[in-house]
Biotite code that builds the C-alpha atoms (Angstrom):
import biotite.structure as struc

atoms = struc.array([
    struc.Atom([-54.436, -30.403, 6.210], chain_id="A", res_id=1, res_name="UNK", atom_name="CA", element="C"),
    struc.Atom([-50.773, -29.189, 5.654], chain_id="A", res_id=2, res_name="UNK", atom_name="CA", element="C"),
    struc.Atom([-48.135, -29.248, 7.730], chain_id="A", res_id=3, res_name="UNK", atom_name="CA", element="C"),
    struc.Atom([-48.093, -25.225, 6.841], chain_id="A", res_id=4, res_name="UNK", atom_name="CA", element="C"),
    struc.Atom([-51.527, -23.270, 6.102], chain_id="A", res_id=5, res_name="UNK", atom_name="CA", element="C"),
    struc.Atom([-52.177, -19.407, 5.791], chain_id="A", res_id=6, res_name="UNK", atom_name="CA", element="C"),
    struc.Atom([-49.611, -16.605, 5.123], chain_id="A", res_id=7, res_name="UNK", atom_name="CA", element="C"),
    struc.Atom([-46.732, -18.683, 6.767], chain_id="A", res_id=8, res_name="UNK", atom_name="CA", element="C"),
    struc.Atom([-47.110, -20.716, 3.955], chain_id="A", res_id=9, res_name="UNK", atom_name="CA", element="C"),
    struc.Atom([-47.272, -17.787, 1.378], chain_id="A", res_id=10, res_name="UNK", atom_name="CA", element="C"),
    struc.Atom([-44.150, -16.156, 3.055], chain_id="A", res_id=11, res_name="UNK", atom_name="CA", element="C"),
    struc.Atom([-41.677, -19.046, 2.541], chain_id="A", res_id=12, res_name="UNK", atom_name="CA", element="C"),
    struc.Atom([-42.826, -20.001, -1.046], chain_id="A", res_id=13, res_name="UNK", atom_name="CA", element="C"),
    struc.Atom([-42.547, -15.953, -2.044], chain_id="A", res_id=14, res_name="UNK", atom_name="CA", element="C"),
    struc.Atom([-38.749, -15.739, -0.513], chain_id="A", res_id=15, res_name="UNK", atom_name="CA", element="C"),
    struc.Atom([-38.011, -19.096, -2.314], chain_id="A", res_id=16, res_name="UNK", atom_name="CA", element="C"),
    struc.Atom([-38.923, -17.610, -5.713], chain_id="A", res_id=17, res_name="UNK", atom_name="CA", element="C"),
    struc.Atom([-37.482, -14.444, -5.114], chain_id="A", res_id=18, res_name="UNK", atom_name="CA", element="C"),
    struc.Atom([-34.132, -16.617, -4.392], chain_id="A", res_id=19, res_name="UNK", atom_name="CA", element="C"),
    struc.Atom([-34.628, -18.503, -7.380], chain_id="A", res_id=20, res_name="UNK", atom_name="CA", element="C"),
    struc.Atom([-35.263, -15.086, -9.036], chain_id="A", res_id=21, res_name="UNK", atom_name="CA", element="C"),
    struc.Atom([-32.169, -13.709, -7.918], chain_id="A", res_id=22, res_name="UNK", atom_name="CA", element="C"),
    struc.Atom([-30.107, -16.904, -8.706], chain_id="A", res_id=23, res_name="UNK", atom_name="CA", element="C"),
    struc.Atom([-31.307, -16.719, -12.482], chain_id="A", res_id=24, res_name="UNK", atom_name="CA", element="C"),
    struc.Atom([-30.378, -12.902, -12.230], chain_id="A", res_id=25, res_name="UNK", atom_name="CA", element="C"),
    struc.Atom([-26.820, -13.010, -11.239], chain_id="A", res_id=26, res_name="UNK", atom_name="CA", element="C"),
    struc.Atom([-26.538, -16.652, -13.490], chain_id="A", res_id=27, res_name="UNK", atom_name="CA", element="C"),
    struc.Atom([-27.069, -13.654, -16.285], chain_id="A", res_id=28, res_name="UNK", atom_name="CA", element="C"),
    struc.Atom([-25.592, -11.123, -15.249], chain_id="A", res_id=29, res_name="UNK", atom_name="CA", element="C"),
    struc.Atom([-22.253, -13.159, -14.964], chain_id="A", res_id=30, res_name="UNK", atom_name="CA", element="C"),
    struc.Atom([-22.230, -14.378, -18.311], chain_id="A", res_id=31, res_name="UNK", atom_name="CA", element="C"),
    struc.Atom([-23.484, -11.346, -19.744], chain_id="A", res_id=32, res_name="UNK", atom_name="CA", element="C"),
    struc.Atom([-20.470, -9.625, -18.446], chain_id="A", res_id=33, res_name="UNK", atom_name="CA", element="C"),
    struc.Atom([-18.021, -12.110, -19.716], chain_id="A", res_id=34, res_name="UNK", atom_name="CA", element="C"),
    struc.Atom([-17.718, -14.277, -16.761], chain_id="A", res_id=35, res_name="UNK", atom_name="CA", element="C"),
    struc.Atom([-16.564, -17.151, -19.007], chain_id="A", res_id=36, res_name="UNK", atom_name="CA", element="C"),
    struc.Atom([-13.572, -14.945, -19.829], chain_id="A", res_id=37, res_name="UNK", atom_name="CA", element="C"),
    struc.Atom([-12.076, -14.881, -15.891], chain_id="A", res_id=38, res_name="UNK", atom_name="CA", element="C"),
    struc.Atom([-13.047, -18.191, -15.186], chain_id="A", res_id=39, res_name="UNK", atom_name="CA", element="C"),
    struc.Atom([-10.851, -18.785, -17.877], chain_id="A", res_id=40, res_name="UNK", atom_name="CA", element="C"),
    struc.Atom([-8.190, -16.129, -15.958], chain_id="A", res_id=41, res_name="UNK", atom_name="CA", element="C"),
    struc.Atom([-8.525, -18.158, -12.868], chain_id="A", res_id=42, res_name="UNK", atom_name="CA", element="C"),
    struc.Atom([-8.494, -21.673, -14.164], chain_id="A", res_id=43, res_name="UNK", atom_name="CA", element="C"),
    struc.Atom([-4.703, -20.544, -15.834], chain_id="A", res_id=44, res_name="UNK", atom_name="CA", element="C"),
    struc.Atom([-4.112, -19.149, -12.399], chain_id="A", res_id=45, res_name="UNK", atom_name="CA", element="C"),
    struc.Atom([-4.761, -22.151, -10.663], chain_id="A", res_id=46, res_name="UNK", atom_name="CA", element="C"),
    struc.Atom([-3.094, -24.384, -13.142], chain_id="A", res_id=47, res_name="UNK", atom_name="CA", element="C"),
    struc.Atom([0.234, -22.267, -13.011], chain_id="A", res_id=48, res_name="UNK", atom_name="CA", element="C"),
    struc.Atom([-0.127, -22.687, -8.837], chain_id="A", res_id=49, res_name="UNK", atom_name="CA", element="C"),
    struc.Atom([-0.755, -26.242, -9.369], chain_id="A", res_id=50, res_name="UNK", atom_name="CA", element="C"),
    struc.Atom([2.509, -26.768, -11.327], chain_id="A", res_id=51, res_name="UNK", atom_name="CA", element="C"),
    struc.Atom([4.491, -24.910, -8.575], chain_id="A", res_id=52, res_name="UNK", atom_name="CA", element="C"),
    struc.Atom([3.127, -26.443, -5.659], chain_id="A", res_id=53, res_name="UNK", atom_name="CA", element="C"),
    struc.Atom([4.339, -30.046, -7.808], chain_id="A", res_id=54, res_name="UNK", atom_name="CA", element="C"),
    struc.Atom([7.883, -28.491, -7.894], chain_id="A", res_id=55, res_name="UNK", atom_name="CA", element="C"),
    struc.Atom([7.918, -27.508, -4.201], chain_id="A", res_id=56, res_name="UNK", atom_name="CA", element="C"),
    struc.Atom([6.542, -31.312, -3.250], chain_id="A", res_id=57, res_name="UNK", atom_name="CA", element="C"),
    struc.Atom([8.875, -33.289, -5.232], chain_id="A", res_id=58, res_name="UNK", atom_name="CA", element="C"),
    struc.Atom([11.888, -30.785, -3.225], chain_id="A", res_id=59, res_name="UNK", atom_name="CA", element="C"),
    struc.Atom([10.215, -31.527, -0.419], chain_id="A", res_id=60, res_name="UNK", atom_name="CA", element="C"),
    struc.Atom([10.367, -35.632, -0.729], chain_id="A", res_id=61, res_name="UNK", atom_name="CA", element="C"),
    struc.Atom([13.832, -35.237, -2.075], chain_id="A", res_id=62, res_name="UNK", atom_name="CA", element="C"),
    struc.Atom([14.944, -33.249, 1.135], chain_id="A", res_id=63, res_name="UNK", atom_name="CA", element="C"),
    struc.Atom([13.341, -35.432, 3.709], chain_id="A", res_id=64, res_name="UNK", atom_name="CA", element="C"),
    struc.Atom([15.124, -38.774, 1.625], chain_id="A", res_id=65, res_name="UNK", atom_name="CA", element="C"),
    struc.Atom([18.190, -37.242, 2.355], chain_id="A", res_id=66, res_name="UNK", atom_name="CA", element="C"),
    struc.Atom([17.471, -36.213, 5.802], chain_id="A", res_id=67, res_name="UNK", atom_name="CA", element="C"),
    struc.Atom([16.091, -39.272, 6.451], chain_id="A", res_id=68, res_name="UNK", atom_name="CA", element="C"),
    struc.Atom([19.575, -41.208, 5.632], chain_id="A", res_id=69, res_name="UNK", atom_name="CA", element="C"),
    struc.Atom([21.621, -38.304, 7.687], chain_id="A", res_id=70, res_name="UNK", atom_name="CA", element="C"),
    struc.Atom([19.430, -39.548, 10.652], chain_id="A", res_id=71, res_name="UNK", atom_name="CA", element="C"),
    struc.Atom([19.946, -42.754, 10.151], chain_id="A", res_id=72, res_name="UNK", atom_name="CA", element="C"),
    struc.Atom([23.713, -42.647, 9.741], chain_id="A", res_id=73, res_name="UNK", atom_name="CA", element="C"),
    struc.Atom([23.767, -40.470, 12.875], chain_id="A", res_id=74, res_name="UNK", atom_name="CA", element="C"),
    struc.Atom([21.796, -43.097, 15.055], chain_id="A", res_id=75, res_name="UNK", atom_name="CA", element="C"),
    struc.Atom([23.973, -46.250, 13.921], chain_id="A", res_id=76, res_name="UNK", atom_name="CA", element="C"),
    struc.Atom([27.074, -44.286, 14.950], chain_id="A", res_id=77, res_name="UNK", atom_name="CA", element="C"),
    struc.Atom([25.541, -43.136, 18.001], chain_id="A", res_id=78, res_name="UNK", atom_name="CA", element="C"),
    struc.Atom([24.378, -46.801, 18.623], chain_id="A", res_id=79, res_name="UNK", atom_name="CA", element="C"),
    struc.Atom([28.248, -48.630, 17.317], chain_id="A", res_id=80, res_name="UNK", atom_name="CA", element="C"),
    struc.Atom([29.460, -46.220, 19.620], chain_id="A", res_id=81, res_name="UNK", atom_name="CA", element="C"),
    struc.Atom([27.274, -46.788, 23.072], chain_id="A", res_id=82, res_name="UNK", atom_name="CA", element="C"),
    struc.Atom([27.582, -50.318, 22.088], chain_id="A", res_id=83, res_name="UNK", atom_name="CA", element="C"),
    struc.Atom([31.626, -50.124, 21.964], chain_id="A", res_id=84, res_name="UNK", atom_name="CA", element="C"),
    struc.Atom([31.228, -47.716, 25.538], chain_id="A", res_id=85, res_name="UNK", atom_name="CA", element="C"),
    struc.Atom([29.767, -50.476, 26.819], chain_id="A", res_id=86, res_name="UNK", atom_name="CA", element="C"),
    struc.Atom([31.992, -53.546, 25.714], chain_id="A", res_id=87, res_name="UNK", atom_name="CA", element="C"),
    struc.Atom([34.755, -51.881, 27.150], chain_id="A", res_id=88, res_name="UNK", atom_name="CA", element="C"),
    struc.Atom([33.053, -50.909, 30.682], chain_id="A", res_id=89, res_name="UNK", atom_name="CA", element="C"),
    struc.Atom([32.019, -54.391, 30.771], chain_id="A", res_id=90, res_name="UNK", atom_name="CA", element="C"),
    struc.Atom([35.202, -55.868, 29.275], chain_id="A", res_id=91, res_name="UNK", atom_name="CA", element="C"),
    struc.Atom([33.510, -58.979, 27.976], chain_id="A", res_id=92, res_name="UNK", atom_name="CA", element="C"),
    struc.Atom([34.605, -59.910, 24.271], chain_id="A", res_id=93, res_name="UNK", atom_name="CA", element="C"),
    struc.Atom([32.543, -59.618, 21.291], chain_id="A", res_id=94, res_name="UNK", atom_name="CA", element="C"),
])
């Protein structure tokens, strides 16, 4: 016996065809209206955007380098100079 007998059946398998129907439709529809042709438009889009967004992430990595070494810097004189603070408070010789 299946799992689904009588017109609940029938009703899925019809709305599955008519998808598949539908599918086939547009499938022509967009090549029949040269859908190849702004693929093609988009693809060019998305390869100019590509190339841009590699510009802005090598800036990017360049700029954080640099900020990275400012940081740095900034800490080790920070830390020279707590260090020195505190040799003198203490007055014990390095």
């Amino acid at each position: 016996m299946p799992a689904q007998s009588g017109k609940g059946g029938k009703g899925i398998m019809v709305k599955f065809l008519i998808g598949v129907l539908v599918g086939i439709l547009i499938f022509f529809f967009f090549v029949y209206f040269g859908g190849g042709k702004a693929l093609k438009k988009v693809g060019y889009g998305l390869t100019d955007t590509g190339k841009k967004m590699e510009v802005m992430e090598e800036m990017i990595k360049k700029k954080k380098g640099e900020v990275e070494k400012e940081v740095e810097k900034e800490v080790k004189k920070r830390v020279l100079k707590e260090d020195k603070d505190t040799t003198k408070k203490t007055g014990a010789p390095r």
